[in-house]
Biopython code that builds the backbone (N, CA, C, O; Angstrom):
import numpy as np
from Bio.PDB.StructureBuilder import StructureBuilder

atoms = [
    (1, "UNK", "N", (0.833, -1.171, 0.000)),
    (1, "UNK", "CA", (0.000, 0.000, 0.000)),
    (1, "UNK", "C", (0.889, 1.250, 0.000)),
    (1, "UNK", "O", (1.804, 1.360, 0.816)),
    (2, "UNK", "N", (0.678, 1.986, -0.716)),
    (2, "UNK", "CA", (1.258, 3.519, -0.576)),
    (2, "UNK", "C", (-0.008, 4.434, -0.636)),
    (2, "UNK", "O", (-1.097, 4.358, -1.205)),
    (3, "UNK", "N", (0.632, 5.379, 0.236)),
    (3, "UNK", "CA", (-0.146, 6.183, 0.825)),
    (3, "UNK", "C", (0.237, 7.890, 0.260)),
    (3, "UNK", "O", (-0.746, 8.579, -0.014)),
    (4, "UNK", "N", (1.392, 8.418, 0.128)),
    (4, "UNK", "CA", (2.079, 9.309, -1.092)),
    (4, "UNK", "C", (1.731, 9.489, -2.105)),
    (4, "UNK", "O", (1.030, 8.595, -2.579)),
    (5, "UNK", "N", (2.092, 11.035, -3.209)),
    (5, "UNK", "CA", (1.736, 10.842, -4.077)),
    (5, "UNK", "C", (2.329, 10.818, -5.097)),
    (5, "UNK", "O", (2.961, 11.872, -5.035)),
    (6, "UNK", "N", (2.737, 10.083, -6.561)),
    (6, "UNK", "CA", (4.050, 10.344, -7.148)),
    (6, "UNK", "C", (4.962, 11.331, -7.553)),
    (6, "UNK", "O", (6.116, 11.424, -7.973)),
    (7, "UNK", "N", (3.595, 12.325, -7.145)),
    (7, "UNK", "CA", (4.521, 14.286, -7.387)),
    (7, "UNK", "C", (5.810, 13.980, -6.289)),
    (7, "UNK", "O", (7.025, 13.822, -6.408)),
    (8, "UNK", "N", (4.917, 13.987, -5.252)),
    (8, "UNK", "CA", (6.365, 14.270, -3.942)),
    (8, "UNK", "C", (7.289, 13.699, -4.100)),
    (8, "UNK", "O", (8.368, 14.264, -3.920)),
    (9, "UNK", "N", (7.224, 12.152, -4.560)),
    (9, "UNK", "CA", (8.556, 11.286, -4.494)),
    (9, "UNK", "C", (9.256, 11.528, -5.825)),
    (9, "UNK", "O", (10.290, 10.862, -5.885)),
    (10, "UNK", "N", (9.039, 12.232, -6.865)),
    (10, "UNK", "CA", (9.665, 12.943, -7.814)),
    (10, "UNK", "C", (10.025, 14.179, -7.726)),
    (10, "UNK", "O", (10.527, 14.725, -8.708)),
    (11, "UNK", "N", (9.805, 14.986, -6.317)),
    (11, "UNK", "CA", (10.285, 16.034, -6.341)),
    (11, "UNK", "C", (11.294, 15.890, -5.305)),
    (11, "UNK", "O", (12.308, 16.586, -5.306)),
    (12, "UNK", "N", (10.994, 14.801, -4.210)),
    (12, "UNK", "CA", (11.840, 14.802, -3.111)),
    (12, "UNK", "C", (13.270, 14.813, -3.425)),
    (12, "UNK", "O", (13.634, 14.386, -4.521)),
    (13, "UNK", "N", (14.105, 15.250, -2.588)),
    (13, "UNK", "CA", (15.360, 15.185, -2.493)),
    (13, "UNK", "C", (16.047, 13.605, -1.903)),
    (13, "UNK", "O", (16.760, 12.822, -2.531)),
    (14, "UNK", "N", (15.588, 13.508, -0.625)),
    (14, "UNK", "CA", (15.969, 12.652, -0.205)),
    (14, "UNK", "C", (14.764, 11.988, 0.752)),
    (14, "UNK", "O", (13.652, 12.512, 0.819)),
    (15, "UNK", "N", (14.998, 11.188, 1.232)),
    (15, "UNK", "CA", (13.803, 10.046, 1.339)),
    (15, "UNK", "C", (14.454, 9.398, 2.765)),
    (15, "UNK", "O", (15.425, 8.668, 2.564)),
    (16, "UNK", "N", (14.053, 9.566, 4.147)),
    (16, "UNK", "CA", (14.574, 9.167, 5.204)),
    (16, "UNK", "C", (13.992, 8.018, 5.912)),
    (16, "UNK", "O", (12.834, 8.310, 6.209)),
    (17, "UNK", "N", (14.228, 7.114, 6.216)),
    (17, "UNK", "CA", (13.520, 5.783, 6.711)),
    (17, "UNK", "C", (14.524, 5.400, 7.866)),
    (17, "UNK", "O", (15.737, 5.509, 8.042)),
    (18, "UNK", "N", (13.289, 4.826, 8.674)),
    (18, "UNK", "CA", (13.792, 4.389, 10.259)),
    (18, "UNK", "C", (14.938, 2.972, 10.345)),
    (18, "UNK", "O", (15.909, 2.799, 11.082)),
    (19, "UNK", "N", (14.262, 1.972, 9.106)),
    (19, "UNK", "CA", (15.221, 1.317, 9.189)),
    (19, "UNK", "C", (15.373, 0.518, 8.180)),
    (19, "UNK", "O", (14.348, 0.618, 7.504)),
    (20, "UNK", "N", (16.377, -0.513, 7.521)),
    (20, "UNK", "CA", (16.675, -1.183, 6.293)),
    (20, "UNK", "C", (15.493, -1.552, 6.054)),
    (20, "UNK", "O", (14.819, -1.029, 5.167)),
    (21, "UNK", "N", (15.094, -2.449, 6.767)),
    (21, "UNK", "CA", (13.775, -3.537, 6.454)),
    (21, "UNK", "C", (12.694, -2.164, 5.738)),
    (21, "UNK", "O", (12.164, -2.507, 4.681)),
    (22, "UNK", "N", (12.402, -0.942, 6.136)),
    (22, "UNK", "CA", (11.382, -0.131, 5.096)),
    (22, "UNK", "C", (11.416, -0.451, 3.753)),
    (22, "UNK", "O", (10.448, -0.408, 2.994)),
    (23, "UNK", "N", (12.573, -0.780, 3.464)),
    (23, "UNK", "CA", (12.545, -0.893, 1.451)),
    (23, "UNK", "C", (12.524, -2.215, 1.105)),
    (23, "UNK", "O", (12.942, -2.698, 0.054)),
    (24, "UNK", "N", (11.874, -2.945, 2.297)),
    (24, "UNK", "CA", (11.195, -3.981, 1.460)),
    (24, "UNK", "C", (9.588, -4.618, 2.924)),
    (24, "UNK", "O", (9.013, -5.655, 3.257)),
    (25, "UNK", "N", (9.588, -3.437, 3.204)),
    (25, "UNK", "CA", (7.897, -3.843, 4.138)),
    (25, "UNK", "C", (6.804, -2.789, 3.648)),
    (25, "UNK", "O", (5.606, -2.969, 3.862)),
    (26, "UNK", "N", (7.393, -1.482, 2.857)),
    (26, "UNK", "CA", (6.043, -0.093, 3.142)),
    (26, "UNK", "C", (6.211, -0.321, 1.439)),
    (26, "UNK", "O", (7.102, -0.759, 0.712)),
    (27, "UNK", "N", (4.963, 0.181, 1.257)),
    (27, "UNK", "CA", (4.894, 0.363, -0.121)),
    (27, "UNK", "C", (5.363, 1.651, -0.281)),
    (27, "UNK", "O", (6.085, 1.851, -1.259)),
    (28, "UNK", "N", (5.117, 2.565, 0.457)),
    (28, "UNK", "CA", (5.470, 4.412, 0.330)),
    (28, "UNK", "C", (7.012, 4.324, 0.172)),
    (28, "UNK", "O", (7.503, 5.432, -0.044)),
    (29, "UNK", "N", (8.083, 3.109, 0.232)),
    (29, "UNK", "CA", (9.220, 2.889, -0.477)),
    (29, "UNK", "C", (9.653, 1.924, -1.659)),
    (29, "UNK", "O", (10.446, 2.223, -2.552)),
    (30, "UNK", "N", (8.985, 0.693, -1.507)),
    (30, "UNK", "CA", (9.304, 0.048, -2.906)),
    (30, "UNK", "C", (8.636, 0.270, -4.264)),
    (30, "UNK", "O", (9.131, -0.066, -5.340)),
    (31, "UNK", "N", (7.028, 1.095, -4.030)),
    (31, "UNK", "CA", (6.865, 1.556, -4.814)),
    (31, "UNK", "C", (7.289, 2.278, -5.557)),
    (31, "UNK", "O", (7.483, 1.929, -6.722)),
    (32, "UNK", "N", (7.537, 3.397, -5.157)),
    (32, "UNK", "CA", (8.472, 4.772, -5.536)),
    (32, "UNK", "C", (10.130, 3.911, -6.154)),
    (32, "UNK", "O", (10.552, 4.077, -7.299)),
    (33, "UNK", "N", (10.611, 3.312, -5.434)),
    (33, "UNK", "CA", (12.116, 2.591, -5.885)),
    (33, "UNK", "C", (11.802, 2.331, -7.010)),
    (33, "UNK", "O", (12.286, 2.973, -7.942)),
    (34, "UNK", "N", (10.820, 1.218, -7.233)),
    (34, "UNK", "CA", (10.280, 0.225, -8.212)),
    (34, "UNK", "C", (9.961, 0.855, -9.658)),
    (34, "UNK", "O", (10.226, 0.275, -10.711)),
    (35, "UNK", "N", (9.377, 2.080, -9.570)),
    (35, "UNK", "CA", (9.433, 3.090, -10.455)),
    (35, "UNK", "C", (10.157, 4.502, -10.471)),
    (35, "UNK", "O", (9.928, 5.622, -10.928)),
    (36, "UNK", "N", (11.145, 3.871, -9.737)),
    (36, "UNK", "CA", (11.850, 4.990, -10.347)),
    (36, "UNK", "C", (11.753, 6.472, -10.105)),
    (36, "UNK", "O", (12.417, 7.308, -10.718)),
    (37, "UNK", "N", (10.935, 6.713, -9.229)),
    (37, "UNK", "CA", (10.898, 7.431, -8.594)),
    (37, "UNK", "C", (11.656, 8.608, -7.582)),
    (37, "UNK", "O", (11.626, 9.819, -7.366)),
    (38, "UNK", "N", (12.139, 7.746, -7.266)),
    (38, "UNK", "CA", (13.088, 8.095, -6.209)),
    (38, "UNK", "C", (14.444, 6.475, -6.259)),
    (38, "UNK", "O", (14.201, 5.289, -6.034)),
    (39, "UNK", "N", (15.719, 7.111, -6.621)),
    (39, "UNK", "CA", (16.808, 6.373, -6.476)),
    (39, "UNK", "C", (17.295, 5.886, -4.851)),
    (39, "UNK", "O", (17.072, 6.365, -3.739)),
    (40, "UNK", "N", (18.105, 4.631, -5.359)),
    (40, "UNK", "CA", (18.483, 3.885, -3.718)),
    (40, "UNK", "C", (19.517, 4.632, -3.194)),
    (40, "UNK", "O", (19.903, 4.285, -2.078)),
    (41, "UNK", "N", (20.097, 5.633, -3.753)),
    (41, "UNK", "CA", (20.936, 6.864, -2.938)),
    (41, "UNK", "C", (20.267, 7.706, -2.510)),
    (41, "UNK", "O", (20.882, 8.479, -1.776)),
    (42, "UNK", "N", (19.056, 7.950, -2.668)),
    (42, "UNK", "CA", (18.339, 9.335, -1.695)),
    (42, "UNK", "C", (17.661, 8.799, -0.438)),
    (42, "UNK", "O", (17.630, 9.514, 0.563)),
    (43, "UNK", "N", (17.041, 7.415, -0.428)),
    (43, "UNK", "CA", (16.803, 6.697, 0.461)),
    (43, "UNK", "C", (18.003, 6.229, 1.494)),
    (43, "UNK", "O", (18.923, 5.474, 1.180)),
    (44, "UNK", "N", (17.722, 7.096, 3.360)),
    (44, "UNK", "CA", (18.814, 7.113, 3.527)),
    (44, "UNK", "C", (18.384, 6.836, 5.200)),
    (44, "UNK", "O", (17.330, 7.343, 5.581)),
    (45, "UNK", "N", (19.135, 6.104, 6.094)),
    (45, "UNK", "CA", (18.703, 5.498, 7.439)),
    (45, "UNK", "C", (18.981, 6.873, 7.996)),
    (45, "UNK", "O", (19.936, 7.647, 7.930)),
    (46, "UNK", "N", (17.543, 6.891, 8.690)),
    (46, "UNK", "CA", (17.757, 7.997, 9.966)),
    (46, "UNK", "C", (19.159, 7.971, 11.091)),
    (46, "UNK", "O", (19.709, 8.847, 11.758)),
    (47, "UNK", "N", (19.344, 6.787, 10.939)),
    (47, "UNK", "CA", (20.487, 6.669, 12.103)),
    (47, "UNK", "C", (21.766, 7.120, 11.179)),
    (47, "UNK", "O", (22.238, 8.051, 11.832)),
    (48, "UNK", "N", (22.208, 7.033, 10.544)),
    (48, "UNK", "CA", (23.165, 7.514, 9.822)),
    (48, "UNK", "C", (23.324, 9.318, 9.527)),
    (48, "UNK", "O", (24.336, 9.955, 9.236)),
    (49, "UNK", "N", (21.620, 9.887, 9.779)),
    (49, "UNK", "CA", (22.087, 11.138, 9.956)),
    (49, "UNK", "C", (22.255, 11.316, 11.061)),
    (49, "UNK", "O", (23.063, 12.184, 11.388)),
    (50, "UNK", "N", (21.523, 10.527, 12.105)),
    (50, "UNK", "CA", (21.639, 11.332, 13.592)),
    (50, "UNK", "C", (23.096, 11.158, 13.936)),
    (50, "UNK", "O", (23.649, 12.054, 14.573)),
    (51, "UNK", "N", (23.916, 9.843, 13.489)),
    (51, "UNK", "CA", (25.159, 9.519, 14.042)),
    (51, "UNK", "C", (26.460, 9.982, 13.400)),
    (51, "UNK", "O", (27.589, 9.506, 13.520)),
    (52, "UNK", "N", (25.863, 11.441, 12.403)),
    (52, "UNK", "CA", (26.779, 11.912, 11.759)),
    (52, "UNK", "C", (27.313, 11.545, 10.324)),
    (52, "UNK", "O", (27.769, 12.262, 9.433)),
    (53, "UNK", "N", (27.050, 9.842, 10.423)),
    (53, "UNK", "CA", (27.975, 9.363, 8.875)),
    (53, "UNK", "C", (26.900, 10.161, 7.534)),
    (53, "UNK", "O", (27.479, 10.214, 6.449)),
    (54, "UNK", "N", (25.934, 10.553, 7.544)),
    (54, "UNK", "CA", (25.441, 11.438, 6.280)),
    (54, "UNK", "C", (25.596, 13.197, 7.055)),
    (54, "UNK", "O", (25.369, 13.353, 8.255)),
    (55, "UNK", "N", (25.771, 13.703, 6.662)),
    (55, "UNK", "CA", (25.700, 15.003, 6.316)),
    (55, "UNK", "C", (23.682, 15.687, 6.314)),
    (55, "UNK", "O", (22.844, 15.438, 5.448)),
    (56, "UNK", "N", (23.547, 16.284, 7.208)),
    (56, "UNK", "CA", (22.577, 16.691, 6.936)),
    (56, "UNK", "C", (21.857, 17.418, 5.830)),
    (56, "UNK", "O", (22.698, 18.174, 5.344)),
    (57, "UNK", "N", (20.746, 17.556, 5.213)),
    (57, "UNK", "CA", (20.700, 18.131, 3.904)),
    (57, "UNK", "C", (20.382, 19.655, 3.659)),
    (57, "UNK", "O", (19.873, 20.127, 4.676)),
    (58, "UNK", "N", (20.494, 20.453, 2.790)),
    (58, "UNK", "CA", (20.519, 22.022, 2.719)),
    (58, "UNK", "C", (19.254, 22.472, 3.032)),
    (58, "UNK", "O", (18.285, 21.795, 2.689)),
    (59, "UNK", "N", (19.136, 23.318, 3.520)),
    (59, "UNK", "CA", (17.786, 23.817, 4.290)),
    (59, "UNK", "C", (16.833, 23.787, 2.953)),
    (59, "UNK", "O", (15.736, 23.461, 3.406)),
    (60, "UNK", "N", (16.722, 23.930, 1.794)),
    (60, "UNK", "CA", (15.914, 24.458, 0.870)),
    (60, "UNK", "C", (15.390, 22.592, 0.188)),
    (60, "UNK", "O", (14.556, 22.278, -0.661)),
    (61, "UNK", "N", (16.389, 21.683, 1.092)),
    (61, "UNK", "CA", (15.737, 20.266, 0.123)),
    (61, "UNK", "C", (14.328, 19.967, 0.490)),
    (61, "UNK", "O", (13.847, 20.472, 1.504)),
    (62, "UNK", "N", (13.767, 19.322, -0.133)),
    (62, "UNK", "CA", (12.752, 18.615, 0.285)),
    (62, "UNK", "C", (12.642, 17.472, 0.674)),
    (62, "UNK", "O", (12.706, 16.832, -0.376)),
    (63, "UNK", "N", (12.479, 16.540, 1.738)),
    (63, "UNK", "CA", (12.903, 15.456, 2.381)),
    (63, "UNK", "C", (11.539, 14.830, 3.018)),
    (63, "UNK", "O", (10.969, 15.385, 3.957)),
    (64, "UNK", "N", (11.023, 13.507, 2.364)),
    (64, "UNK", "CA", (10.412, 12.691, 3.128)),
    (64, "UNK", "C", (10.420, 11.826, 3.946)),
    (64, "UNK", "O", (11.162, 10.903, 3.608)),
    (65, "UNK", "N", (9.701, 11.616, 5.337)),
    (65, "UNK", "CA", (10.282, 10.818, 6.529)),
    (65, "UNK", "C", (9.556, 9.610, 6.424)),
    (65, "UNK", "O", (8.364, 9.662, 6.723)),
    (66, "UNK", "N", (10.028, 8.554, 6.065)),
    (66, "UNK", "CA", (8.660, 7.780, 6.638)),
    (66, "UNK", "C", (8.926, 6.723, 7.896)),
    (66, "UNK", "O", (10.094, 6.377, 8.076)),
    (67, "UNK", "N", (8.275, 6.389, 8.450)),
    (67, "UNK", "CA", (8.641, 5.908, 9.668)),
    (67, "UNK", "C", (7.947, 4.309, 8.876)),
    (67, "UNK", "O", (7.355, 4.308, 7.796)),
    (68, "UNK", "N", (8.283, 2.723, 9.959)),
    (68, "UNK", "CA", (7.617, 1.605, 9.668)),
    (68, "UNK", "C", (7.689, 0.625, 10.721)),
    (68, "UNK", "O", (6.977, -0.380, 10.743)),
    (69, "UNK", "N", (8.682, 0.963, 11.727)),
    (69, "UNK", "CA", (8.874, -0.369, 12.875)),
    (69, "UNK", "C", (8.131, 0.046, 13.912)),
    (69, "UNK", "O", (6.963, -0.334, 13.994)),
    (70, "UNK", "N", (8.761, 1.006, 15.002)),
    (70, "UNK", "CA", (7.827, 1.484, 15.825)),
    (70, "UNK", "C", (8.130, 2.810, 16.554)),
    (70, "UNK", "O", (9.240, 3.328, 16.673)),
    (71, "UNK", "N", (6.997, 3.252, 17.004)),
    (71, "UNK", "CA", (6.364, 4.436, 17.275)),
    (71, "UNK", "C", (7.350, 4.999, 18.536)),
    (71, "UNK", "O", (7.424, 6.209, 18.749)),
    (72, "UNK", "N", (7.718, 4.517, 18.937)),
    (72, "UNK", "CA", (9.522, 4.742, 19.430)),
    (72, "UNK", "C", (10.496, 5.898, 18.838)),
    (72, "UNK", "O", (11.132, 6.805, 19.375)),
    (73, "UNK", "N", (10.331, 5.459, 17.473)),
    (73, "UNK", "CA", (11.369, 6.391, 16.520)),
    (73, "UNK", "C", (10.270, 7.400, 16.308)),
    (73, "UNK", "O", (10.605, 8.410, 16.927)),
    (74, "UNK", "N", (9.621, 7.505, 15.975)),
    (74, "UNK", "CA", (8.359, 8.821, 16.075)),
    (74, "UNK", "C", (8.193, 9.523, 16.766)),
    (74, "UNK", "O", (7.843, 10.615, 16.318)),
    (75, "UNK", "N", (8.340, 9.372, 18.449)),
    (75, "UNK", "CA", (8.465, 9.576, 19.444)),
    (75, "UNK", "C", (10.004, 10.288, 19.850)),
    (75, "UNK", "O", (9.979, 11.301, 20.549)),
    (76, "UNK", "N", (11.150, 9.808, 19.456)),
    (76, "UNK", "CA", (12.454, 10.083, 19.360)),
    (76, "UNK", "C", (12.589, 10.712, 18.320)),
    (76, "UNK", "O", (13.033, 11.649, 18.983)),
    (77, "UNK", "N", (12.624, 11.038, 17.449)),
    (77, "UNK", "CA", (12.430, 11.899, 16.232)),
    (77, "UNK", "C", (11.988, 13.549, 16.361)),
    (77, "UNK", "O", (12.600, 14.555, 16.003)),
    (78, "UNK", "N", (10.637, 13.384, 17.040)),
    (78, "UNK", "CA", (10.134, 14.629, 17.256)),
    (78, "UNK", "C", (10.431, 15.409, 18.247)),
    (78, "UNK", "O", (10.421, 16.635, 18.143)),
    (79, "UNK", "N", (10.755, 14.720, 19.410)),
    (79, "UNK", "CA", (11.699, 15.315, 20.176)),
    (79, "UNK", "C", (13.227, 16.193, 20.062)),
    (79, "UNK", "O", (13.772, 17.138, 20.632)),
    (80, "UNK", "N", (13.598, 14.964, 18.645)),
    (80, "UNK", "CA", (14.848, 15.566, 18.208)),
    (80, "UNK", "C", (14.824, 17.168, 17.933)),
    (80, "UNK", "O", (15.197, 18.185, 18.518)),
    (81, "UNK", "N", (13.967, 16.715, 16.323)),
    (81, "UNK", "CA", (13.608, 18.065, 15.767)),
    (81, "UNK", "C", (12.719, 19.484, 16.598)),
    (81, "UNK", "O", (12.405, 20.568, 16.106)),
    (82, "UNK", "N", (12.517, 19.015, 17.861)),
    (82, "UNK", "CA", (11.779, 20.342, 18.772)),
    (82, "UNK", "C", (13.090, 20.653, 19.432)),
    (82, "UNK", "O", (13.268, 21.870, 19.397)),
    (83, "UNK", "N", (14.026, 20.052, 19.990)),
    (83, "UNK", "CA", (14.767, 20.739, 20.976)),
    (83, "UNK", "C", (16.220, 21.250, 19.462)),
    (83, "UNK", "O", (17.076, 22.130, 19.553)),
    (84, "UNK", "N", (16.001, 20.445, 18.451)),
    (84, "UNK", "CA", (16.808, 21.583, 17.701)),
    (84, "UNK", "C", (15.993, 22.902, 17.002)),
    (84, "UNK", "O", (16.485, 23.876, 16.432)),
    (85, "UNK", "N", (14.584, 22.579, 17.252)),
    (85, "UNK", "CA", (14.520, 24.032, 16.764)),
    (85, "UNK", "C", (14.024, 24.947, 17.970)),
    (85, "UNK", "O", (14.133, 26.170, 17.881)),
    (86, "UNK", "N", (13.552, 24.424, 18.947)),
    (86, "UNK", "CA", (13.814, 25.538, 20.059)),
    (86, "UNK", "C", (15.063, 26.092, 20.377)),
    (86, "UNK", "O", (15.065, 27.131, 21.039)),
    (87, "UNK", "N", (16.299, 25.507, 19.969)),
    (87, "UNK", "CA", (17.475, 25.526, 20.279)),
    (87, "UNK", "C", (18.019, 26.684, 19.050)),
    (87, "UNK", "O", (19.006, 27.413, 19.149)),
    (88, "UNK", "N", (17.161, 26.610, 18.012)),
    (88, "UNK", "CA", (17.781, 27.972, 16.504)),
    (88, "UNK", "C", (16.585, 28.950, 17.285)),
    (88, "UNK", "O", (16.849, 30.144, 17.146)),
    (89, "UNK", "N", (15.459, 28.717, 17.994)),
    (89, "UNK", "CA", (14.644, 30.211, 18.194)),
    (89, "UNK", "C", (13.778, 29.917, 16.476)),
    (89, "UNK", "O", (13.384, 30.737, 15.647)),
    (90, "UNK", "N", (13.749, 28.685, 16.478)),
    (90, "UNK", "CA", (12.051, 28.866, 15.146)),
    (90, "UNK", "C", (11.028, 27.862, 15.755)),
    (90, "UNK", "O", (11.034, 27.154, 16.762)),
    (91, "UNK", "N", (9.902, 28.144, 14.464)),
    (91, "UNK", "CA", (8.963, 26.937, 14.873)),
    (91, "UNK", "C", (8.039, 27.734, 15.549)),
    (91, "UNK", "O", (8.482, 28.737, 16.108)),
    (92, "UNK", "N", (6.589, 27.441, 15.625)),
    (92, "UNK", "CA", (5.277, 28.037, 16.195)),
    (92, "UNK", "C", (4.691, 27.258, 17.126)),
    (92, "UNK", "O", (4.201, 26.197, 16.738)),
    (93, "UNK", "N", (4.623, 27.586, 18.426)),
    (93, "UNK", "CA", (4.068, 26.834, 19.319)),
    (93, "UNK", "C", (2.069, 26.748, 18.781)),
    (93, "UNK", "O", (1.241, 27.623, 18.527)),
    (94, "UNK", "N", (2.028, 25.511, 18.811)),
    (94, "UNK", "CA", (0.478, 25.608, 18.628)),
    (94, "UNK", "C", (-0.667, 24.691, 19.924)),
    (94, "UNK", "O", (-0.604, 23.474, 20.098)),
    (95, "UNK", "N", (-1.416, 25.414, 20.513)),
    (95, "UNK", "CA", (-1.924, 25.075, 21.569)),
    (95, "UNK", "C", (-3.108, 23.853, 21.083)),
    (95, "UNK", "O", (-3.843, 23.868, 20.096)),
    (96, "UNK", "N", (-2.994, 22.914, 22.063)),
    (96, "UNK", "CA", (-4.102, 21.675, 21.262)),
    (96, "UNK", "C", (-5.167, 21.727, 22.226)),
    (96, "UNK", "O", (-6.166, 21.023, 22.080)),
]
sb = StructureBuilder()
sb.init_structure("model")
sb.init_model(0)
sb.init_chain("A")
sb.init_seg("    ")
for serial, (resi, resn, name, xyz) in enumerate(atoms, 1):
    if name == "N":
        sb.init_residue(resn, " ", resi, " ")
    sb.init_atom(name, np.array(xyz, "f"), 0.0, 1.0, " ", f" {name:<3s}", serial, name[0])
structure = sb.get_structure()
């Protein structure tokens, strides 16, 4: 099943997944692979950016996340990205 639409994964830059097993359990990755969509170099393990070995990407890319094991990394993820952007002074607090 994919859930995406083929605009995004032809416009995306790079394509971030929680872990190997995504590019062959979610369709929102082998689809897109499968056609070509998106190449097996833009598809790239979250842990490899957090642990430094990729290079983070230029503020202006466009980058899709998809998550597939568990809600753990979703959970750790968003945390990431709040205390680095409370940490630059961006981002809109929104009251729920």
């Amino acid at each position: 099943m994919r859930e995406l639409p083929q605009t995004l994964f032809e416009q995306a830059d790079y394509y971030y997944i929680d872990s190997e097993q995504g590019k062959v359990e979610s369709g929102d990755i082998m689809d897109p692979m499968e056609k070509g969509w998106i190449k097996d170099h833009q598809v790239i393990l979250l842990f490899d950016l957090l642990s430094g070995k990729t290079k983070a990407p230029r503020n202006d890319s466009l980058i899709i996340f998809k998550t597939v094991n568990m809600a753990l990394f979703d959970a750790s993820i968003g945390n990431y990205v709040y205390k680095k952007a409370k940490k630059a002074g961006i981002g809109q607090e929104v009251n729920i």
